[in-house]
C-alpha positions in Angstrom: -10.6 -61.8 21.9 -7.2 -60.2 22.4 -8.0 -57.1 20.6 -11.0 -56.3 23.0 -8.1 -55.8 26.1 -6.3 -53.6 23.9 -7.5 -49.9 25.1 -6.4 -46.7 26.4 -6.2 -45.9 29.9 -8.9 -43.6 31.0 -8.4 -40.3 32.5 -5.2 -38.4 33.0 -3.0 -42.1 34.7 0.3 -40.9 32.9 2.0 -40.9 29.2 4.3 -43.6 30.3 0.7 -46.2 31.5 -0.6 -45.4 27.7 2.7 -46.1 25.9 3.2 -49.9 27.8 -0.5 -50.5 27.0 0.2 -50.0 23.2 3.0 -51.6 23.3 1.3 -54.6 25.0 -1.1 -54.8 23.0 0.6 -54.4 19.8 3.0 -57.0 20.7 -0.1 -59.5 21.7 -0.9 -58.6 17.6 2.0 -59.4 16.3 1.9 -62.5 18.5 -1.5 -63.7 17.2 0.2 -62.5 13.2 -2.5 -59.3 12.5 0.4 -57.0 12.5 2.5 -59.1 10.5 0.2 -60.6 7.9 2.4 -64.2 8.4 2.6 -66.8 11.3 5.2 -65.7 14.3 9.1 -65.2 12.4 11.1 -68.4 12.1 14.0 -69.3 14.1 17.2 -66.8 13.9 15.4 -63.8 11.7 17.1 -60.3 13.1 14.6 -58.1 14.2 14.3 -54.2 12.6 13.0 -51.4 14.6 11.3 -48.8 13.1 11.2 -45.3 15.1 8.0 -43.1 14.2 7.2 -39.8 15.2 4.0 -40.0 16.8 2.8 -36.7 16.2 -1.4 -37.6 16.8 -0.4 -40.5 19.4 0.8 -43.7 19.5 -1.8 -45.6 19.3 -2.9 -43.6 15.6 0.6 -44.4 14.7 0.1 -48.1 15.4 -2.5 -47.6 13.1 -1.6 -45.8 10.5 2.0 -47.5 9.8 0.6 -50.8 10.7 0.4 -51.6 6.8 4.5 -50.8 6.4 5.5 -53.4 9.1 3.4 -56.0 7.3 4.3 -55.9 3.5 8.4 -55.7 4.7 7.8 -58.4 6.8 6.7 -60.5 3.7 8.5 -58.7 0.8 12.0 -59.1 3.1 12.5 -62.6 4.2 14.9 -62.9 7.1 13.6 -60.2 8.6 11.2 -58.6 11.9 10.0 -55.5 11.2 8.3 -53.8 14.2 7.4 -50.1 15.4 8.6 -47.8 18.3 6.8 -44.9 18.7 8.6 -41.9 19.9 8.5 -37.6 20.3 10.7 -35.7 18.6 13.0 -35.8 21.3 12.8 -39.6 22.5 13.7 -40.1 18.6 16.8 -38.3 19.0 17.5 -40.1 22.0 16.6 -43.6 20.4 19.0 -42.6 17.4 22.1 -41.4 19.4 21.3 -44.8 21.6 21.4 -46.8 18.3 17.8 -48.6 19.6 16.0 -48.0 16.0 17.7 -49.0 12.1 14.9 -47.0 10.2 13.6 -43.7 10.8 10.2 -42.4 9.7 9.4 -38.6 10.4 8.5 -35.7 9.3 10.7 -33.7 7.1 12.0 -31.0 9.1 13.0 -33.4 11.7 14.5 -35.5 9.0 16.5 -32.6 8.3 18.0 -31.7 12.0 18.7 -35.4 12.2 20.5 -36.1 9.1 22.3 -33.5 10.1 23.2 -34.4 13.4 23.0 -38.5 12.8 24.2 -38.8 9.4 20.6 -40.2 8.5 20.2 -41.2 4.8 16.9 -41.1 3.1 15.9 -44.2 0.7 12.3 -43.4 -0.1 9.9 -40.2 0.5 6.1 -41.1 1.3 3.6 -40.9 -1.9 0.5 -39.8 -0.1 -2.9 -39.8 -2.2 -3.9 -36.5 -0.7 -0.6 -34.9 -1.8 -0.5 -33.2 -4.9 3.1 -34.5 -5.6 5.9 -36.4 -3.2 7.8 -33.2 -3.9 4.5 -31.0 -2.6 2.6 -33.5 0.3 3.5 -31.7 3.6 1.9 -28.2 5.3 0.7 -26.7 8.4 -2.9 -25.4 8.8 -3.5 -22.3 11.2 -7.0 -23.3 12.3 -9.3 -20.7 14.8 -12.9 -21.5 15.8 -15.8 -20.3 12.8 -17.5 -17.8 15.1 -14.3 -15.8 15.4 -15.1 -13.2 13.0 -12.7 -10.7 14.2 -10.2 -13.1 12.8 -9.8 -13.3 9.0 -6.1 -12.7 8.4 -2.8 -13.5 9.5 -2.3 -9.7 10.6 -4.9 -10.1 12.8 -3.5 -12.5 15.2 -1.3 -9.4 16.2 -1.6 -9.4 20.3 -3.6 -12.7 20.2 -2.5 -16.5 21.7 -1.2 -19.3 19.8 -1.1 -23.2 20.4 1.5 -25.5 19.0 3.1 -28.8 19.6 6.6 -27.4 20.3 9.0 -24.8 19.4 11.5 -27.3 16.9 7.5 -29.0 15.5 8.1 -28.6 11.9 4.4 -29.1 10.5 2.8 -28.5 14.1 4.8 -24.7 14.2 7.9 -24.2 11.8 6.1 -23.8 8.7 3.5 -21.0 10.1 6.1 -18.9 11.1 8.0 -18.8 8.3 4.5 -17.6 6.7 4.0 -15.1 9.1 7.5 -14.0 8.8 6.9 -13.5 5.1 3.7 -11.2 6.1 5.8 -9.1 8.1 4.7 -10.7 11.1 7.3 -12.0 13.8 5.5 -14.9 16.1 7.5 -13.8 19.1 7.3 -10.3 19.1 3.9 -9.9 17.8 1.9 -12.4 19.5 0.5 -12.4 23.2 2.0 -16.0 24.0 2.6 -18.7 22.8 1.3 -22.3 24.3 3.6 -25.3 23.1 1.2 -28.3 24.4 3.1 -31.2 22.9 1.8 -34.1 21.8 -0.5 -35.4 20.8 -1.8 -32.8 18.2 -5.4 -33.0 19.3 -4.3 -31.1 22.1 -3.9 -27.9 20.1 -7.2 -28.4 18.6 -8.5 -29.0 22.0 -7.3 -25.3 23.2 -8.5 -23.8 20.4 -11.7 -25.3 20.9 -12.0 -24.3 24.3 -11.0 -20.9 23.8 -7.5 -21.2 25.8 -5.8 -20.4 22.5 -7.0 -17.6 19.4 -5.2 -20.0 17.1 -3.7 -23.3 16.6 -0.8 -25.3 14.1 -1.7 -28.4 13.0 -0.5 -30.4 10.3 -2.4 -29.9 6.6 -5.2 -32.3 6.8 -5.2 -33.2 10.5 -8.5 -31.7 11.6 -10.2 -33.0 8.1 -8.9 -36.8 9.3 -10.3 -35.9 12.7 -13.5 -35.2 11.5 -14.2 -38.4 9.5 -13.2 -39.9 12.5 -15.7 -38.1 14.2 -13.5 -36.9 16.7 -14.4 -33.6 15.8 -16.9 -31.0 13.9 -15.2 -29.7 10.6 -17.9 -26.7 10.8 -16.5 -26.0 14.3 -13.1 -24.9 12.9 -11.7 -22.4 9.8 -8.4 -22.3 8.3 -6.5 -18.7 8.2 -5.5 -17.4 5.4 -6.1 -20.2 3.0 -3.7 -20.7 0.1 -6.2 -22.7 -2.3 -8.3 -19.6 -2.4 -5.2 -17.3 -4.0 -3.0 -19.4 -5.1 -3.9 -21.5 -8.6 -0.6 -23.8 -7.5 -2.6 -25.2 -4.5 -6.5 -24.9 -5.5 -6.5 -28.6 -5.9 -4.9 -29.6 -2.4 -7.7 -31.3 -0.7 -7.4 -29.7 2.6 -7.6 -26.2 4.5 -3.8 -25.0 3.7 -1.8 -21.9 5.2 1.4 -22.2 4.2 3.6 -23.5 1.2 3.5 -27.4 0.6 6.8 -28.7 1.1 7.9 -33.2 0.5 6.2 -35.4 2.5 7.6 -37.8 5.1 11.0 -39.7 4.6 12.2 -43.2 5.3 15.6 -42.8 6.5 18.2 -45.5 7.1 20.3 -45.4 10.3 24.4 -45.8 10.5 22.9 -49.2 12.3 21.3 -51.1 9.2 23.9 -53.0 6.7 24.0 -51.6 2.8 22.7 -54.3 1.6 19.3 -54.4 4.0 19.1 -50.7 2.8 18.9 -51.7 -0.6 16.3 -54.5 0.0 14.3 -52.0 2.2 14.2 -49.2 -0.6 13.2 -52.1 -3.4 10.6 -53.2 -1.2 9.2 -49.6 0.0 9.3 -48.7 -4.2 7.7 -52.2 -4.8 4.6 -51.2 -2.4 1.4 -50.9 -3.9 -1.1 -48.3 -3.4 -3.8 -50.7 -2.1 -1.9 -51.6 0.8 -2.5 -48.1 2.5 0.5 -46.1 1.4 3.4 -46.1 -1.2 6.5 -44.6 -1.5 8.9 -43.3 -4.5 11.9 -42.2 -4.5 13.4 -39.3 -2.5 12.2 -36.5 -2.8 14.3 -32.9 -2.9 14.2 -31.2 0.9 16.2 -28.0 -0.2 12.9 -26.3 0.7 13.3 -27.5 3.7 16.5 -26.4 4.5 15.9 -23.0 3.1 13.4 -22.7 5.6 15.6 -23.8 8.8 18.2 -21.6 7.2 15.3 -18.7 7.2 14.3 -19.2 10.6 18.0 -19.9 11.8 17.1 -23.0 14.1 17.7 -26.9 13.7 20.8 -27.6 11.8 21.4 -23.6 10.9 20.8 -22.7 14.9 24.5 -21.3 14.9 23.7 -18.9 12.6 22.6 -17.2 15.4 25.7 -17.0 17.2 27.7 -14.7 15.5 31.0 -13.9 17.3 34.4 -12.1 15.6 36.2 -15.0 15.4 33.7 -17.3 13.9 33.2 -14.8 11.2 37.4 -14.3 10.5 37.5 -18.3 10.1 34.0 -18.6 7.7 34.4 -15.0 6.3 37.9 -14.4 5.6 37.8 -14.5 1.6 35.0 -12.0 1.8 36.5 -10.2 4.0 40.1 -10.2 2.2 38.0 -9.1 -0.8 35.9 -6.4 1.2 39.4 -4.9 1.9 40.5 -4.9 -1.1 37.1 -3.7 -2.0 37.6 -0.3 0.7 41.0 0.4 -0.6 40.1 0.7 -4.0 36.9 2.7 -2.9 39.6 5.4 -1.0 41.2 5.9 -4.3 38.3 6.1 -6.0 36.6 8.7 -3.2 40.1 11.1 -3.7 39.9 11.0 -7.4 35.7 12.0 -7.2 36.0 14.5 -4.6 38.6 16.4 -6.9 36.0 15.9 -9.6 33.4 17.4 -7.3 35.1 20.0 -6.3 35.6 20.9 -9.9 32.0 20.4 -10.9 30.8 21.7 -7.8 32.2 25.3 -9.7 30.9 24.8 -12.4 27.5 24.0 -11.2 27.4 26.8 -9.0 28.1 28.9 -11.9 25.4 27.8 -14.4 22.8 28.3 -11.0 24.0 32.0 -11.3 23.4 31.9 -14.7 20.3 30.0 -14.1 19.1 32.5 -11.4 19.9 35.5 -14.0 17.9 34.0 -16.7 15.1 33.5 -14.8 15.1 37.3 -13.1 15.7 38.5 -16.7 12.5 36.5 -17.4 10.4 38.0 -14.5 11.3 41.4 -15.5 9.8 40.7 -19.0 6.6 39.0 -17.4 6.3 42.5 -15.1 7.1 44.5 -18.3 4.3 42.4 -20.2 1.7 43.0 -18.2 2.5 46.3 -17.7 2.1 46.9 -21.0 -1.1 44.9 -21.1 -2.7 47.2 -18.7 -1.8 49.9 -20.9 -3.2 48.5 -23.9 -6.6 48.2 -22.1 -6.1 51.6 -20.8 -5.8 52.8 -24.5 -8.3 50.5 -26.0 -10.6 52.5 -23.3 -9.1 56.0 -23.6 -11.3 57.3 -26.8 -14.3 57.4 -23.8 -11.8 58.9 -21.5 -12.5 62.0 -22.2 -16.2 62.5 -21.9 -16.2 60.6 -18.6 -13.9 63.4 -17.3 -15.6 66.0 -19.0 -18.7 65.5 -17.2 -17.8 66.6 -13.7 -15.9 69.7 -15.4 -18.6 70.4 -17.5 -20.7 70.7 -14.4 -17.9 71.9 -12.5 -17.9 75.4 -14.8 -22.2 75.4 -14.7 -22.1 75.5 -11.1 -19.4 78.2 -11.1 -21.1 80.5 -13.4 -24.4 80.3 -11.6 -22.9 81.7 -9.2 -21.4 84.7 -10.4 -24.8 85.2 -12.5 -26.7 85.2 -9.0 -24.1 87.3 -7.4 -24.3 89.8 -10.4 -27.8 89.7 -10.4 -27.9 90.4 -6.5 -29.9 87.0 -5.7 -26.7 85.3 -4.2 -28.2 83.7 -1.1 -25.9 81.0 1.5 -28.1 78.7 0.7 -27.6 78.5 -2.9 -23.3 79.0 -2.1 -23.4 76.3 0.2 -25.7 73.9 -2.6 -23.1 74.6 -6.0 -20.0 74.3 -3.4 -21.1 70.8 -2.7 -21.9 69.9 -6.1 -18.5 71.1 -7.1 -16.9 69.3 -4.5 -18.6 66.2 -5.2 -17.7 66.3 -9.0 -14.1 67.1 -8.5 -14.0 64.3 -6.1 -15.6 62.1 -8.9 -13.4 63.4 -11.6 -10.3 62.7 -9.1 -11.5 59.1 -8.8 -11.4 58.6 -12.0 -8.0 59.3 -12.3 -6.7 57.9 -9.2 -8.0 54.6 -10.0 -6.5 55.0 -14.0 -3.6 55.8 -12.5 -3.1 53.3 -9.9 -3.9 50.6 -12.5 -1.2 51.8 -14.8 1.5 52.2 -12.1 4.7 49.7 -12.7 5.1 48.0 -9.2 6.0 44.7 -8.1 4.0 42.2 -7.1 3.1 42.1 -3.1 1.0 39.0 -1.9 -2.0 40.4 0.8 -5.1 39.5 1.5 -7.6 40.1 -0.9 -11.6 40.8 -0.7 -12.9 39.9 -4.0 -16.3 41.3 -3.8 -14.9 45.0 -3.1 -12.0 44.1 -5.8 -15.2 43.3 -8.7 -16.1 46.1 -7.4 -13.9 48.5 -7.8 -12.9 47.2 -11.4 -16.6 47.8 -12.1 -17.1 51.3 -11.4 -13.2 52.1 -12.9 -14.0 50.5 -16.3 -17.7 52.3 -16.4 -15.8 55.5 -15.5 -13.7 55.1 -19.1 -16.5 53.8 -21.5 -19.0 56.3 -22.7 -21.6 53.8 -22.5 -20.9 51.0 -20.9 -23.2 47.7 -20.5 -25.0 46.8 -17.4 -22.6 44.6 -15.3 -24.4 42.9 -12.3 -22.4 41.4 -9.6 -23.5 38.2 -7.9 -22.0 37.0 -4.3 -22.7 33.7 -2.2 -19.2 33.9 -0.5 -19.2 33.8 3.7 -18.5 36.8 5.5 -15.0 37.3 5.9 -13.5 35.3 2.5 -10.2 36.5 1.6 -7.6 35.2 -1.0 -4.0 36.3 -0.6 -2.8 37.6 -3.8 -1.7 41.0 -5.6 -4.9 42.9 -5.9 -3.6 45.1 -9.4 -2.9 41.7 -11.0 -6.3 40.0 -10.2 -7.6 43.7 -11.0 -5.7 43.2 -14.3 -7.9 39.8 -15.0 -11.1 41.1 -13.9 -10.7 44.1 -16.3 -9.6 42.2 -19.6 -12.6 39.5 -19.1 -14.6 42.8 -18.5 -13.7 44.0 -21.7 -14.1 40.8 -23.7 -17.3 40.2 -22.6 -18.6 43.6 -23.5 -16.7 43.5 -27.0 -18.7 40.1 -27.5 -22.1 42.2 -27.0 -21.0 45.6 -28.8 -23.4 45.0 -31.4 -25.9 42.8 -29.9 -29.8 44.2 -28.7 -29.5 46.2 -25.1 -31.2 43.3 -23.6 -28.3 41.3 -24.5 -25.3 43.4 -23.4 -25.7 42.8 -20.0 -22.5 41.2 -17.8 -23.0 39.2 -15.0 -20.2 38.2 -12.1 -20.9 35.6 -10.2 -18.7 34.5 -6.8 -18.6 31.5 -5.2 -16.7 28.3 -3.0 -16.6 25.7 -4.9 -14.7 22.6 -3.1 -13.3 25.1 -0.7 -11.8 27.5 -3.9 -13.7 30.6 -4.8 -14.5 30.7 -8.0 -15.0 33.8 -10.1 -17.4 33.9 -13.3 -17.6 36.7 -15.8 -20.5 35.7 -18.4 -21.8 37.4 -21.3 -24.6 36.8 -23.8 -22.3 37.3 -27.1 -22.3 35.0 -29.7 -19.9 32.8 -28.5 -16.9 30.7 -29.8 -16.5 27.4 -31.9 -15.4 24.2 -30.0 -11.8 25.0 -32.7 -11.1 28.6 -31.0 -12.0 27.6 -27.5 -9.1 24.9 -28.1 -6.9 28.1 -29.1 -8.0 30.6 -27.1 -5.2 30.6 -24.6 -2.2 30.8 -26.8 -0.5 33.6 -27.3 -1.2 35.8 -30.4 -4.0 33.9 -31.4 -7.6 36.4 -31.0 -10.9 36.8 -32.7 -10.7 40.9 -32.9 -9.5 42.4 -35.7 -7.1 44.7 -34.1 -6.6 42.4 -31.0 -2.8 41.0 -30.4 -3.4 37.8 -29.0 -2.1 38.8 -25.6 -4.5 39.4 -23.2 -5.8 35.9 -22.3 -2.3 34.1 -21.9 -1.1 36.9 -19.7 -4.7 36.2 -17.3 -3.6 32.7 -17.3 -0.1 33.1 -16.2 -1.3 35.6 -13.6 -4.3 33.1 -12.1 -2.0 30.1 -12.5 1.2 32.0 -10.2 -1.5 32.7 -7.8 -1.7 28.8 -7.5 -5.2 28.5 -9.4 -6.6 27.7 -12.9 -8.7 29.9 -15.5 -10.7 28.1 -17.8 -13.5 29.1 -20.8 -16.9 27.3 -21.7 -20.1 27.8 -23.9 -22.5 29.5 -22.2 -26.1 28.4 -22.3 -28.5 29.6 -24.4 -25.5 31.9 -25.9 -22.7 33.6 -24.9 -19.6 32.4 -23.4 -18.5 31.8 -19.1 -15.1 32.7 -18.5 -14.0 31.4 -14.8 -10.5 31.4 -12.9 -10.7 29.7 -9.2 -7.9 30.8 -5.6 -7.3 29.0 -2.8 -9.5 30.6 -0.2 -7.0 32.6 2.1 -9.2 32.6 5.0 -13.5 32.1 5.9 -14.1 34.1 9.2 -17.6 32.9 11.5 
């Protein structure tokens, strides 16, 4: 009958109406023994008051600590034991006002308390849900399931968060250290932060509505709530849970964002006796699981003070203040040792700048020994393929001769026609003007000939300009079918843009073009006609132009093509081995690559690639 007028005021009448309603009615249970699982205390017991943080309520923490009061009431004889229910500050005030002899909270505030109460734990909470007492407490960051734009603790970057209150260690403390190890500071990153208090179903309220992105609760608190049926476990999601990455966790029954840390402590005011203490902790180890709870002994909260020591608030708050005196009276041996540290670095710094100095000498002198080798070493590259270009030039010169006899021979049968028609009296303008322009045009052939001979074998250094391939192929087709007597179709194939241009030194690439030239019509020398013929093929490949000189020889074995760009290793009989290595450096200076590879049905590819200089519309 009592417990029916036992409710909670309706509406929004005040904090202050709801906690003298529990208390009225929890006192009219005690009165009628429910809390206390015996008949009303005999005469001259001493009451014990227990302060709990309420974190979901007062009237869930009548509830859920209802079982402690009534096994200490019967396993201590002598004794009241009866609840308070308080906020983390009210606590603090209870505490300082002596009003409470045992303390039950969660472990950050244990912390800051001990700290500033001299609180003493006896016992730390065994929770079934917990995977140990050493690993029972966490925080959950929960948002609402059709936030998709959520998935990540990065992404609450510029978004809203709801919390119980800045000093809340499961209900705030805990996330931020998380997101503090993500590279994420709360206060900086995030749009705002709502504190909304107590009780916790007020953050999962906001969250719910929409007033907040994101919300702290306590590891399991929405998973309680929903078999209450206070809430919808499909309406929510916990960010960034650990079970899913972190084996450690995967059995924790509930959504989990941070690090588990111990669960809740039962602390002992300076208020109780030592010997109540001691009854208290046998009793509290004594409890047996059926009863609701149990509790072991207490658990390690270095974590926890790690974490206040992270964050710098609670107990390590004046960590924050940092002013020169503070830091002579804490620092001093550091300090002492720091200068001691310095002087011994000035002696140190005198004795290695003289050793610099010195080196510094000798360094600069093995650069200008370095910078001698390596101009010694150019010169003998340039000298190299100098004299490869001559070695082509003389591998070619035994046709040399009856290209440039040609256009003399008809040179001298153009000039003797004419003095024949002028003896003979049948010299006509017509017939002047005809062998003077044949002569002309032959001299200008023979000419070319040797221009383009000559400019090839000309020592010069190297000049980087922009290059037009096709007219460069070009050019090193007609000069090397002006030296050979009978030389091999060569057919030259273009798909580059108008405009393409590589920068480079046209007499080296003309060097490349000319050796592969030759190779390939070595390789058909003594093959059918229909089988000497070269083709060159152009073309941008991945924004490189790549150049292909193919012939129809016989080819080389997989064991040569794994030679083949060595030096000194060839397949002629009177080759040196030269040639190829010397087309590699060049294409490789030009900042490209020249490579070999069968050709199909026979025949080998030989292709080098450039950086395209530039592609004009």
């Amino acid at each position: 009958m009592f417990l029916s007028r036992c409710h909670v005021p309706a509406g929004r009448r005040g904090l202050a109406l709801l906690r003298r309603t529990i208390r009225l009615c929890l006192l009219g249970l005690s009165g009628f023994g429910l809390l206390s699982g015996t008949a009303q205390a005999e005469t001259g017991t001493r009451d014990v008051t227990i302060g709990v943080l309420a974190y979901q309520g007062e009237l869930a923490a009548a509830l859920d600590w209802a079982p402690l009061t009534r096994f200490l009431d019967e396993y201590v004889p002598g004794y009241r034991f009866h609840l308070e229910h308080f906020d983390a500050d009210s606590l603090r005030e209870a505490i300082r006002a002596q009003a409470v002899d045992l303390v039950v909270t969660n472990p950050g505030h244990y912390v800051a308390l001990e700290n500033e109460f001299g609180l003493s734990r006896i016992a730390t909470l065994d929770s079934p849900q917990a995977l140990s007492p050493d690993r029972g407490t966490g925080s959950a960051l929960i948002v609402r399931s059709d936030r998709g734009d959520l998935q990540t603790l990065g992404d609450l970057r510029g978004k809203s968060l709801a919390a119980m209150a800045p000093d809340a260690f499961g209900g705030y403390l805990l996330v931020v250290r998380e997101m503090l190890a993500q590279g994420i500071d709360a206060e900086s990153s995030l749009k705002e932060i709502h504190f909304l208090g107590v009780p916790m179903m007020r953050t999962v309220a906001a969250v719910q509505r929409g007033e907040a992105d994101a919300g702290v609760v306590r590891s399991c608190f929405i998973e309680q709530a929903a078999a209450r049926g206070v809430l919808r476990l499909e309406d929510f999601r916990v960010l960034g849970d650990r079970r899913s990455r972190d084996s450690g966790v995967e059995a924790f029954p509930c959504g989990l964002t941070t690090p588990l840390y111990p669960d809740w402590p039962i602390a002992v005011t300076r208020t109780i006796g030592h010997g109540l203490s001691k009854q208290v902790a046998q009793a509290l180890l004594a409890m047996p699981g059926d009863t609701g709870m149990a509790w072991t002994v207490p658990a390690d909260y270095q974590s926890v003070h790690a974490l206040y020591r992270e964050l710098r608030t609670g107990p390590y708050a004046h960590l924050r203040d940092v002013t020169l005196a503070g830091l002579l009276r804490r620092f001093w041996p550091a300090l002492l040792a720091l200068a001691l540290v310095l002087t011994a670095w000035g002696v140190h710094t005198l004795r290695v700048e003289h050793l610099v100095q010195r080196r510094t000498a000798e360094l600069r002198a093995s650069l200008r020994a370095r910078d001698e080798a390596e101009a010694r070493v150019r010169s003998h590259q340039e000298q190299m393929e100098h004299l490869s270009r001559l070695s082509i030039l003389g591998e070619l010169s035994g046709s040399l001769a009856h290209e440039i006899n040609q256009p003399l021979t008809s040179i001298g049968n153009y000039a003797r026609s004419l003095l024949r028609r002028h003896a003979d009296g049948r010299l006509t303008e017509a017939a002047v003007v005809e062998a003077c322009s044949e002569i002309g045009s032959e001299a200008e052939r023979a000419g070319g000939i040797m221009r383009r001979i000559r400019d090839f074998a000309r020592k010069r250094s190297a000049v980087r300009e922009p290059v037009d391939m096709p007219a460069l192929v070009d050019s090193a087709r007609k000069l090397i079918e002006g030296m050979l007597l009978q030389a091999p179709p060569i057919v030259c194939e273009s798909s580059l843009p108008p405009g393409c241009e590589v920068l480079a030194d046209a007499p080296q690439l003309q060097q490349v073009l000319l050796n592969l030239m030759k190779n390939a019509i070595d390789a058909g020398r003594d093959l059918p006609p229909e089988r000497q013929t070269i083709a060159i093929r152009l073309e941008i490949v991945d924004k490189r132009l790549v150049v292909q000189v193919i012939d129809q020889g016989g080819g080389l074995s997989a064991e040569q093509q794994a030679h083949l760009f060595e030096p000194f290793f060839t397949t002629k009989p009177d080759g040196l081995g030269l040639g190829l290595p010397i087309c590699k450096t060049i294409i490789e200076a030009h900042g490209g690559r020249l490579w070999a590879q069968s050709n199909v049905p026979s025949g080998m590819c030989f292709s080098f690639s450039l950086p395209c200089h530039a592609v004009s519309d």
